[in-house]
N, CA, C and O of each residue as an XYZ file, in Angstrom:
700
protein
N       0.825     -1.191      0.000
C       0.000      0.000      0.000
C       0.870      1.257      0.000
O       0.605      2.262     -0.660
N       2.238      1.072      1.028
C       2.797      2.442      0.714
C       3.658      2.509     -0.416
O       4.183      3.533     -0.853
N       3.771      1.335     -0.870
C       4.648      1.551     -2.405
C       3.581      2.121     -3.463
O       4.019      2.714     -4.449
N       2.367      1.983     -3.314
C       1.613      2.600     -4.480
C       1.062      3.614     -4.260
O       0.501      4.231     -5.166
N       1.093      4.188     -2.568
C       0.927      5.744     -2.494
C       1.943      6.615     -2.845
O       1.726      7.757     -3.250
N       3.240      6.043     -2.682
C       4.392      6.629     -3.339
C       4.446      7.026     -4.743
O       4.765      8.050     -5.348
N       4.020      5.850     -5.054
C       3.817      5.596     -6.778
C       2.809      7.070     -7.416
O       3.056      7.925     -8.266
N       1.826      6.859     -6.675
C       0.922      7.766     -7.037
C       1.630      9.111     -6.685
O       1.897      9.897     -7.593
N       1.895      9.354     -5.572
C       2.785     10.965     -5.382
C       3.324     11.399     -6.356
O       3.102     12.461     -6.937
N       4.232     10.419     -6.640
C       5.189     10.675     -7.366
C       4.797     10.969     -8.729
O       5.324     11.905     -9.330
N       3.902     10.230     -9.265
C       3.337     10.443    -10.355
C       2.647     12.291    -10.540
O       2.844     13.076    -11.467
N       1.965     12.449     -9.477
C       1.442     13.452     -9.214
C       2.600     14.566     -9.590
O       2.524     15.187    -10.650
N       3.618     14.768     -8.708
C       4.646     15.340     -8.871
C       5.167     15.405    -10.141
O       5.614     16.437    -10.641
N       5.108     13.990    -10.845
C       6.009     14.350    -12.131
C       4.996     15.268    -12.797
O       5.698     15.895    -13.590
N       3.716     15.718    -12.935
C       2.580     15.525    -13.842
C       3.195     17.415    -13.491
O       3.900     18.049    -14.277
N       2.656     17.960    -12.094
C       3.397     19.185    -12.152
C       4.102     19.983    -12.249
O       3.944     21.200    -12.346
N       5.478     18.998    -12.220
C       6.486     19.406    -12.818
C       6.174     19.959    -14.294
O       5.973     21.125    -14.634
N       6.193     18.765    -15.090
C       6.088     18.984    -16.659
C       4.720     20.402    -16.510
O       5.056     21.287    -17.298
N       3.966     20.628    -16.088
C       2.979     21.849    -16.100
C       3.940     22.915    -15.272
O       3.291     23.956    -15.168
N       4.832     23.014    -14.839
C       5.512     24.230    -14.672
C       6.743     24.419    -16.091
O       7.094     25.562    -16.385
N       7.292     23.251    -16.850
C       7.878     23.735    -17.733
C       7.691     23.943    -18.799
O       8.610     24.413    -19.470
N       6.311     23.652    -19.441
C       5.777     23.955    -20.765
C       4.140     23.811    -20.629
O       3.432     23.055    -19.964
N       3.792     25.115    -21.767
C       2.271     24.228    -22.322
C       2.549     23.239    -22.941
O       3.412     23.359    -23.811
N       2.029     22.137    -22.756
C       1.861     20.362    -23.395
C       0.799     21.353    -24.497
O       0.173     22.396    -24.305
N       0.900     20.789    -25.253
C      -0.085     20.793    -26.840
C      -0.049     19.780    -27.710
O       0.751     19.892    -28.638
N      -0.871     18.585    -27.632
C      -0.781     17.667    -28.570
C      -1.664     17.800    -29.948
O      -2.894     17.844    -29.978
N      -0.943     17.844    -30.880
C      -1.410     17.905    -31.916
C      -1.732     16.727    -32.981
O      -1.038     16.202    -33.852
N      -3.169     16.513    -32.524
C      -3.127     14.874    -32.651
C      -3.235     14.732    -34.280
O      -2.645     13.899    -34.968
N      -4.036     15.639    -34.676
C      -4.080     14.932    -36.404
C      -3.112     15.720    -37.362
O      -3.122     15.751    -38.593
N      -2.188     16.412    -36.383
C      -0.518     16.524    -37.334
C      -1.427     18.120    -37.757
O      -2.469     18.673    -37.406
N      -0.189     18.406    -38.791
C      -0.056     19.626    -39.712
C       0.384     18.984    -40.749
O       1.302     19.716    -41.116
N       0.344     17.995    -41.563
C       1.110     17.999    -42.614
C       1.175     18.631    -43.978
O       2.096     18.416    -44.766
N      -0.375     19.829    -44.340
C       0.101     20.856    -45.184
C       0.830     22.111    -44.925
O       0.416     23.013    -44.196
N       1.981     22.108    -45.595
C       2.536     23.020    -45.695
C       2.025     24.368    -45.994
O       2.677     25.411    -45.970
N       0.631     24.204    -46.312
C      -0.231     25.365    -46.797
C      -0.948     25.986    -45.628
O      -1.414     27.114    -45.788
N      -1.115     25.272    -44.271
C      -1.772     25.198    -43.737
C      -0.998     24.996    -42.329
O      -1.819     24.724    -41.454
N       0.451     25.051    -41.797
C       0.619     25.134    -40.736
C       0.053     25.030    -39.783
O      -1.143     25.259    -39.964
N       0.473     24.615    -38.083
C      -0.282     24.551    -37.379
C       0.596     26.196    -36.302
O       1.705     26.253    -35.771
N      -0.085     26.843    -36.349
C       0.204     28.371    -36.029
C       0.332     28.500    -34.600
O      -0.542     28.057    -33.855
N       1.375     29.083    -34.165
C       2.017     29.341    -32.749
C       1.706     30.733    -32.616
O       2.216     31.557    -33.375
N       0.749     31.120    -31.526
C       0.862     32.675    -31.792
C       1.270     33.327    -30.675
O       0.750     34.389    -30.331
N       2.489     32.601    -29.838
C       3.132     33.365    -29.205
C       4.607     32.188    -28.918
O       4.571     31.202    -28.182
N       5.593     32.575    -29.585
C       6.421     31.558    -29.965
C       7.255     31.803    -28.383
O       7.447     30.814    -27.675
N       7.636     32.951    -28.002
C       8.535     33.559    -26.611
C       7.815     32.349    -25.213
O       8.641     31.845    -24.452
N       6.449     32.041    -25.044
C       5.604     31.198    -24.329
C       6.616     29.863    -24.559
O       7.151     29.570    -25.628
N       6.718     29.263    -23.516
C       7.319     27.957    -23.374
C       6.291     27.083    -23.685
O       5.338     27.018    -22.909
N       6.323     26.190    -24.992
C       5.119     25.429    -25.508
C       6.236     23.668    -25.902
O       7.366     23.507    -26.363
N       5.095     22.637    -25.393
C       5.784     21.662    -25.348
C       4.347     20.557    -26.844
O       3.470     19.710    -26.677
N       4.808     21.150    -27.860
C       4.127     20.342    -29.222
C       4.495     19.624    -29.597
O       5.587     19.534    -30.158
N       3.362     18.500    -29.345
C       3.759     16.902    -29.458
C       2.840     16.440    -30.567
O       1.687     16.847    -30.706
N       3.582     15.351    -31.526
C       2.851     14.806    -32.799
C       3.734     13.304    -33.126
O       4.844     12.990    -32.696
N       2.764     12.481    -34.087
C       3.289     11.389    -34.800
C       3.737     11.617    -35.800
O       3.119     12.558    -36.297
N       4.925     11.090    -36.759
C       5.125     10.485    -38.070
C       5.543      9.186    -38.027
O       6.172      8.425    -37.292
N       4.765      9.210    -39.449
C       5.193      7.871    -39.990
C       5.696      7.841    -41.484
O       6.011      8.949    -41.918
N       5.836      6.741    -42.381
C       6.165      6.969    -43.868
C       4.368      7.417    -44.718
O       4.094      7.740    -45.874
N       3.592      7.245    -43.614
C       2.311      7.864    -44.775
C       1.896      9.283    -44.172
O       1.195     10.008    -44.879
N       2.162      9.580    -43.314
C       2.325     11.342    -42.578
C       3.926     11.542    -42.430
O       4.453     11.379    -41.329
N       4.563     11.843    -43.392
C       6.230     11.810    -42.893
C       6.625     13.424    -42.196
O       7.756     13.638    -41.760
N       5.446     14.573    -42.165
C       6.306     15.986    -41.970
C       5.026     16.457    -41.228
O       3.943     15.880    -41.322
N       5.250     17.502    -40.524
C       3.958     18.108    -39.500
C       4.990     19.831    -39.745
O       6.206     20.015    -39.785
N       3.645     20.956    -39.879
C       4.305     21.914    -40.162
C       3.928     23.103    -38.858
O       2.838     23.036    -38.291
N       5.001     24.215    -38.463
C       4.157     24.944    -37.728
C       5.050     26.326    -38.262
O       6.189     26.493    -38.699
N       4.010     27.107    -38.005
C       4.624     28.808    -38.171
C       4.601     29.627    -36.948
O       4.245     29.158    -35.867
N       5.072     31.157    -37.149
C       4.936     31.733    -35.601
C       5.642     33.281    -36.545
O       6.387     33.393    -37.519
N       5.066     34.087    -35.804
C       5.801     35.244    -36.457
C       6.746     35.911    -35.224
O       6.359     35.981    -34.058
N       8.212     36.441    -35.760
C       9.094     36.385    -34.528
C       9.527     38.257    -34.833
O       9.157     38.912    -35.808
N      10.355     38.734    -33.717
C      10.994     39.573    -34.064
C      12.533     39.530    -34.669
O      13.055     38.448    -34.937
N      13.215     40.775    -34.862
C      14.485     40.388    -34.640
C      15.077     40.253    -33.448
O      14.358     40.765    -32.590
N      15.894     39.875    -33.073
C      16.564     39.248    -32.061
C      16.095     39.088    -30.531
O      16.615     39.301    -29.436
N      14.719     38.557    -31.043
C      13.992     37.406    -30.295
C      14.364     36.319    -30.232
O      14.851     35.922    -31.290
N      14.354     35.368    -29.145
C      15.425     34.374    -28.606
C      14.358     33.428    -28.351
O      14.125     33.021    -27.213
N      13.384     32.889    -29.869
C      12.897     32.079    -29.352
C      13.573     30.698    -29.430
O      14.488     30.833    -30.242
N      13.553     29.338    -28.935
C      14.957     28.884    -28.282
C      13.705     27.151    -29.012
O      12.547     27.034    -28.610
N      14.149     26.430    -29.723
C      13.846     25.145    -30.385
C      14.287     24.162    -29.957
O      15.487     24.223    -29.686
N      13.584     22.850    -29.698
C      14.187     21.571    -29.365
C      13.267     20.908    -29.308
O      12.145     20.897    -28.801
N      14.268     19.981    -30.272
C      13.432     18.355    -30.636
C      13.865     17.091    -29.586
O      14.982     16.627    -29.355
N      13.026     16.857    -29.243
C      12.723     15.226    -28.319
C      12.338     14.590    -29.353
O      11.886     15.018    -30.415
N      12.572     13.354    -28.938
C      11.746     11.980    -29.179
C      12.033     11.023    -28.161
O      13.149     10.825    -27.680
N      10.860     10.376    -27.821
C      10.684      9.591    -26.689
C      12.405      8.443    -26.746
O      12.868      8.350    -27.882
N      12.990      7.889    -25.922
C      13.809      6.672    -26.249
C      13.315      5.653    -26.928
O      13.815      5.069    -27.889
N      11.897      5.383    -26.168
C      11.389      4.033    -27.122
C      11.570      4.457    -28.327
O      12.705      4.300    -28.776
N      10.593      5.078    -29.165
C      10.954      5.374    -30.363
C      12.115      5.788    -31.001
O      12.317      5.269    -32.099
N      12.967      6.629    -30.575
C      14.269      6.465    -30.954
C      15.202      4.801    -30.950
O      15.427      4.118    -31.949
N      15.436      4.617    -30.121
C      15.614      3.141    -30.100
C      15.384      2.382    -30.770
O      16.178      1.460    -30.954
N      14.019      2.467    -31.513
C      13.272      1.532    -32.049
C      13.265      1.941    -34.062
O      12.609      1.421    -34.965
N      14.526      3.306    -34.093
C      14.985      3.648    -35.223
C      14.308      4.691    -36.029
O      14.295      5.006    -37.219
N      13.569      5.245    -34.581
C      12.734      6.658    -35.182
C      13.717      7.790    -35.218
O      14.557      8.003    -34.343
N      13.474      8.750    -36.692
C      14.249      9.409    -36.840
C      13.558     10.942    -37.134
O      12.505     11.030    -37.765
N      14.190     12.000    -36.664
C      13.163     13.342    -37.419
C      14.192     14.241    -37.376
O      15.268     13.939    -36.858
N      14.026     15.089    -37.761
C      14.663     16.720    -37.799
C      13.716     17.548    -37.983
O      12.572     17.275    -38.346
N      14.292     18.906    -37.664
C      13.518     20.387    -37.836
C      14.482     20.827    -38.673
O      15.665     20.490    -38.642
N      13.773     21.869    -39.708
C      14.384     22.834    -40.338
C      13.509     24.403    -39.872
O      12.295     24.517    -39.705
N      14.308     25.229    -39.772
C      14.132     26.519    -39.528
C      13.840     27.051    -40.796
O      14.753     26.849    -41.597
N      12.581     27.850    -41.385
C      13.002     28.850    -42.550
C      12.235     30.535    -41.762
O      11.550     30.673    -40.749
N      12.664     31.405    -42.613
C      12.338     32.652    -42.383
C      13.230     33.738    -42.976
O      14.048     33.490    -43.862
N      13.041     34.963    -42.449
C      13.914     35.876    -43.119
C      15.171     36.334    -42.498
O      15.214     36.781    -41.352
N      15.859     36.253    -43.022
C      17.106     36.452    -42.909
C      18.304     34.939    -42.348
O      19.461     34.845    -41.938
N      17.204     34.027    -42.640
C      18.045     32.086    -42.648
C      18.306     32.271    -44.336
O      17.912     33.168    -45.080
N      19.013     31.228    -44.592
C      19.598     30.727    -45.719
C      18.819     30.436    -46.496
O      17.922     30.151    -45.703
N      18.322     30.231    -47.615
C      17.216     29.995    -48.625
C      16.376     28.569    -48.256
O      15.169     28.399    -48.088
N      17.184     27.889    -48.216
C      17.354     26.244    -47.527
C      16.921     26.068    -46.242
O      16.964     25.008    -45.618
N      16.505     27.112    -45.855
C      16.594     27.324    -43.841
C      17.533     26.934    -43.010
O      18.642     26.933    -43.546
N      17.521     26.457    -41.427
C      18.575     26.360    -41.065
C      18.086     24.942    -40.186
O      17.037     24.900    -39.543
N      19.104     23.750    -40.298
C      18.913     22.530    -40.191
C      19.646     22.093    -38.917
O      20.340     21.077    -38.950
N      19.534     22.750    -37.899
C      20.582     22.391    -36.555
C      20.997     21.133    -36.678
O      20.361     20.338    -37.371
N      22.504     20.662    -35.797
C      23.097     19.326    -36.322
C      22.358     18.317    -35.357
O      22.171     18.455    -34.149
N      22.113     17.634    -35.890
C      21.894     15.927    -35.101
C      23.147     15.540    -33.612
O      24.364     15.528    -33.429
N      22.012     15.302    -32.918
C      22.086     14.865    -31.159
C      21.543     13.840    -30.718
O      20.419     13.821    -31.220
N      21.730     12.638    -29.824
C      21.011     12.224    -29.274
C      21.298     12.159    -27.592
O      21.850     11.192    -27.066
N      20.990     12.943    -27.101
C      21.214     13.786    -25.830
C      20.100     12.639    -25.036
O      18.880     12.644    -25.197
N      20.727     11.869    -24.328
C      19.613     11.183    -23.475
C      19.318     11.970    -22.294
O      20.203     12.426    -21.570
N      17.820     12.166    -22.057
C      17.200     13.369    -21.117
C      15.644     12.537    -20.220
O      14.792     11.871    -20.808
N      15.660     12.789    -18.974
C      14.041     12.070    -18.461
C      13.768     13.169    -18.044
O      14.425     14.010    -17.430
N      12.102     13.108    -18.639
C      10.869     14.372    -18.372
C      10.252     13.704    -17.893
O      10.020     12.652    -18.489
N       9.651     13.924    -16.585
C       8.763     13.759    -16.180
C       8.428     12.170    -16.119
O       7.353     11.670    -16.449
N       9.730     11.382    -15.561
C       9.436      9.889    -15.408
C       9.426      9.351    -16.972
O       8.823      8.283    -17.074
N       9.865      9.768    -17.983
C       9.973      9.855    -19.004
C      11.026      9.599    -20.034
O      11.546     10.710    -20.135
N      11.669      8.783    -20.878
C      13.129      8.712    -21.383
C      12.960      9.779    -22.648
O      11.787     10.123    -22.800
N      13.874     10.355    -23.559
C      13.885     11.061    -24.336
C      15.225     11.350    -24.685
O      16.195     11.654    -23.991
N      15.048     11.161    -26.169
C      17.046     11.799    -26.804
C      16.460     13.261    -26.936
O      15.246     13.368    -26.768
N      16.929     13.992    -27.119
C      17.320     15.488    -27.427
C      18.075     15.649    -28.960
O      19.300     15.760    -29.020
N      17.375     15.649    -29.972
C      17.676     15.060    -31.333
C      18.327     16.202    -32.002
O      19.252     16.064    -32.803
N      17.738     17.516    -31.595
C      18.196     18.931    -32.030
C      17.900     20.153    -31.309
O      16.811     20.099    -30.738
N      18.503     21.184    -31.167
C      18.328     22.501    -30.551
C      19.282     23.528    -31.378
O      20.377     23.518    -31.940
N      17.977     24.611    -31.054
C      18.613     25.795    -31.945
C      18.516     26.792    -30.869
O      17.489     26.394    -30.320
N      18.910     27.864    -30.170
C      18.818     28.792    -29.616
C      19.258     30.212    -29.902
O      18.792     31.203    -29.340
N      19.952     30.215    -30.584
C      20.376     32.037    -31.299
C      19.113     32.792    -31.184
O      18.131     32.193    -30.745
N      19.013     34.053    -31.530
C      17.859     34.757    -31.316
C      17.423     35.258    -32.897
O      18.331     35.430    -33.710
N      16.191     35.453    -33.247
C      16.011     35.469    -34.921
C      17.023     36.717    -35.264
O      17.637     37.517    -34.558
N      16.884     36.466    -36.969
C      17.689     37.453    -37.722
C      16.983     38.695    -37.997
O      17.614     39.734    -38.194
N      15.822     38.655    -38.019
C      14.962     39.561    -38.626
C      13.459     39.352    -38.348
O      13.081     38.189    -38.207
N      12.569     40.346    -38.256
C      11.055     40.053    -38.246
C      10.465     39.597    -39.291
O      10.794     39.873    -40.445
N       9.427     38.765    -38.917
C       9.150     38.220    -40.111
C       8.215     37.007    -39.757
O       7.882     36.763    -38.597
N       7.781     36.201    -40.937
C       6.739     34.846    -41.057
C       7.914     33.498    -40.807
O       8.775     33.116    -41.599
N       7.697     33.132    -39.860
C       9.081     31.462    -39.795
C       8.222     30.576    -39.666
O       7.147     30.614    -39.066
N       8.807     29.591    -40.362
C       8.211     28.051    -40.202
C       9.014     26.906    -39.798
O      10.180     26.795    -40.176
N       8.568     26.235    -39.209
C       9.521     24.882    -38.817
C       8.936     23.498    -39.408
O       7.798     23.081    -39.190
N       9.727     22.985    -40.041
C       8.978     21.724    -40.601
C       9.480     20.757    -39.789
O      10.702     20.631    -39.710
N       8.753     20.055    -39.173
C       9.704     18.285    -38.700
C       8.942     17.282    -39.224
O       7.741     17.011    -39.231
N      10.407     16.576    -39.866
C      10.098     15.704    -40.896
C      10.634     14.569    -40.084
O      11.335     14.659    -39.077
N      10.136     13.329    -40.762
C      10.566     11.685    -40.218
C      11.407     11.630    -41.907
O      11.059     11.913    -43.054
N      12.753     11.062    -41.207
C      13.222     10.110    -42.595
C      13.742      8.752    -42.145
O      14.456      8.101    -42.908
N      13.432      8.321    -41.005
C      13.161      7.296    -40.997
C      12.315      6.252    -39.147
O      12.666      6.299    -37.968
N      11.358      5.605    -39.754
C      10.834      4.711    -38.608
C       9.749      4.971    -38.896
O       9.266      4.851    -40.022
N       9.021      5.498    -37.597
C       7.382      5.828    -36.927
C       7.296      6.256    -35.745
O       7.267      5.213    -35.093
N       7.220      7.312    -34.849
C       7.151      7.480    -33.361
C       6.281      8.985    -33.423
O       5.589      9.636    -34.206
N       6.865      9.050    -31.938
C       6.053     10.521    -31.589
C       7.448     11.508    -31.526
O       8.631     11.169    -31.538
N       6.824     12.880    -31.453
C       8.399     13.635    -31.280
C       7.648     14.775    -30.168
O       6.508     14.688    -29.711
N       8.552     15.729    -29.929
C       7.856     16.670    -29.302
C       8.855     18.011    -29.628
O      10.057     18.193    -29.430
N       7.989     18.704    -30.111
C       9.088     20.084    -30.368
C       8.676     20.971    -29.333
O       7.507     21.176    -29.005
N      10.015     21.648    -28.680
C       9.798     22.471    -27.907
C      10.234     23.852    -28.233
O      11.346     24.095    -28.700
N       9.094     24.993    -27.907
C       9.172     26.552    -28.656
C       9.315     27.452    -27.718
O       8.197     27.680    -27.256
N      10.231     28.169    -27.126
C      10.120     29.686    -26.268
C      10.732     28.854    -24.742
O      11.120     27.730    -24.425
N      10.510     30.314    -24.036
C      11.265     30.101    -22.562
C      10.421     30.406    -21.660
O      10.415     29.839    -20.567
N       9.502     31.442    -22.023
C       8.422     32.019    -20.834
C       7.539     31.235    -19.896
O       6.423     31.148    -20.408
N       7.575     30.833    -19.120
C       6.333     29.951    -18.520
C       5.233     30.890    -18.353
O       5.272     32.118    -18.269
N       4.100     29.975    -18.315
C       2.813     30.942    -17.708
C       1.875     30.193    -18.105
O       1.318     29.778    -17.089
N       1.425     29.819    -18.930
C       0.347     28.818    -18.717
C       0.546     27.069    -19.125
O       1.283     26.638    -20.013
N      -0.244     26.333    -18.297
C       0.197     24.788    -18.311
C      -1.099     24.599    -18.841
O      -2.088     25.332    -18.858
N      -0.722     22.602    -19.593
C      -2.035     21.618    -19.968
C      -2.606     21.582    -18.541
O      -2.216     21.834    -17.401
N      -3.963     21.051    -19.292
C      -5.221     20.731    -18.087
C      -5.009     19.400    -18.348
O      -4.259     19.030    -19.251
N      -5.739     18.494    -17.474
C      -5.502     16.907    -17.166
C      -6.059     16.068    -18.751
O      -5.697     14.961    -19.152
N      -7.059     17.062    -19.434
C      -7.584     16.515    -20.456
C      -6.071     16.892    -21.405
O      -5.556     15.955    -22.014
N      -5.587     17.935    -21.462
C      -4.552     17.481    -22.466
C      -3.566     16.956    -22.389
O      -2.879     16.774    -23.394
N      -3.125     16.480    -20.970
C      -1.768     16.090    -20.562
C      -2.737     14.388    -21.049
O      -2.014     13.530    -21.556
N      -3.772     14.141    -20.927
C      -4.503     12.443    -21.566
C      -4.242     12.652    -23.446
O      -4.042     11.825    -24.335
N      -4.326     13.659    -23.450
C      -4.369     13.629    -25.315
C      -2.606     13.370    -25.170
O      -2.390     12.368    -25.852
N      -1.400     13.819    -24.618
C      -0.810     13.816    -24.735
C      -0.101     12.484    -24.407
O       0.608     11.911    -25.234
N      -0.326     12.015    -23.155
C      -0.239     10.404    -23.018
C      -0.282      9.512    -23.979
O       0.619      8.779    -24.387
N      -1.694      9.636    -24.423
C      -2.086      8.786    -26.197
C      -1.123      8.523    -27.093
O      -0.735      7.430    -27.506
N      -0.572     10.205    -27.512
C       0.477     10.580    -28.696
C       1.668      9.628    -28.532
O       2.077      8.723    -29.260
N       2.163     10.174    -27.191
C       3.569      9.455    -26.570
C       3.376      7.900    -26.343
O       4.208      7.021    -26.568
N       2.357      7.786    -25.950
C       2.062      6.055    -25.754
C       1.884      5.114    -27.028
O       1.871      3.883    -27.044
N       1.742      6.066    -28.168
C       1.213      5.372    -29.156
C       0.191      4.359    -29.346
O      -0.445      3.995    -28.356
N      -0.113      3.728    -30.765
C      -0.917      2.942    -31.230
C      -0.969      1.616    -30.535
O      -1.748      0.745    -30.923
């Protein structure tokens, strides 16, 4: 009995933790038009956006409009299981004043636990933008199937409610 009141504390604890360091946002049926982004409208907000690919959804898109040398600060997770299991993704940066090509931070696998949680740390960008303007981030799978979670801004201030930290469980727990 006291190993599973522990259990439960603890659980509890991890659950607030992760709600003091990001909004959780699961984005369950993806972005994958590029026409159609899934729109950040306050990128500086510490936001924790979580999604699947696979080879028949391979890219999920999001935009955010930034200033210049606004420090909004990028990083890609993916759970261990799925990494492990040969899931692969990247982000590309585009906007004004990146390279035509955007900007493709280098490949990491930074082993990290959130919240009772395993996770590589696949990429991070932090410089502060070049210029004001429309940016987009694409994260693409080139190879496997998993969940990823991109993380946008530094600000805390508002957390998931229990219903989205369950949408978010789903994502990460998979099929």
């Amino acid at each position: 009995m006291i190993a599973w009141l522990t259990a439960a504390l603890s659980l509890v604890a991890g659950w607030a933790t992760l709600a003091r360091l990001h909004l959780g946002i699961a984005n369950d049926s993806g972005s994958p038009d590029p026409a159609a982004p899934f729109f950040v409208s306050d990128p500086s907000l510490a936001q924790a956006l979580y999604g699947r690919l696979n080879h028949a959804h391979p890219a999920d898109y999001y935009a955010f409009d930034g200033r210049a040398g606004e420090g909004v600060r990028a990083l890609l997770l993916v759970p261990a299981r799925d990494y492990e299991a040969g899931f692969r993704v990247y982000f590309t940066l585009t906007g004004p004043g990146l390279p035509p090509e955007g900007l493709t931070p280098p490949p990491t696998a930074t082993p990290l636990t959130i919240m009772g949680r395993d996770y590589r740390l696949v990429q991070s960008h932090v410089p502060p933008l070049p210029a004001n303007g429309a940016y987009r981030i694409a994260v693409r799978c080139n190879a496997g199937a998993g969940a990823y979670c991109l993380c946008l801004g530094t600000r805390e201030e508002r957390y998931a409610d229990a219903a989205m930290r369950a949408r978010i469980d789903r994502l990460l727990d998979g099929p």
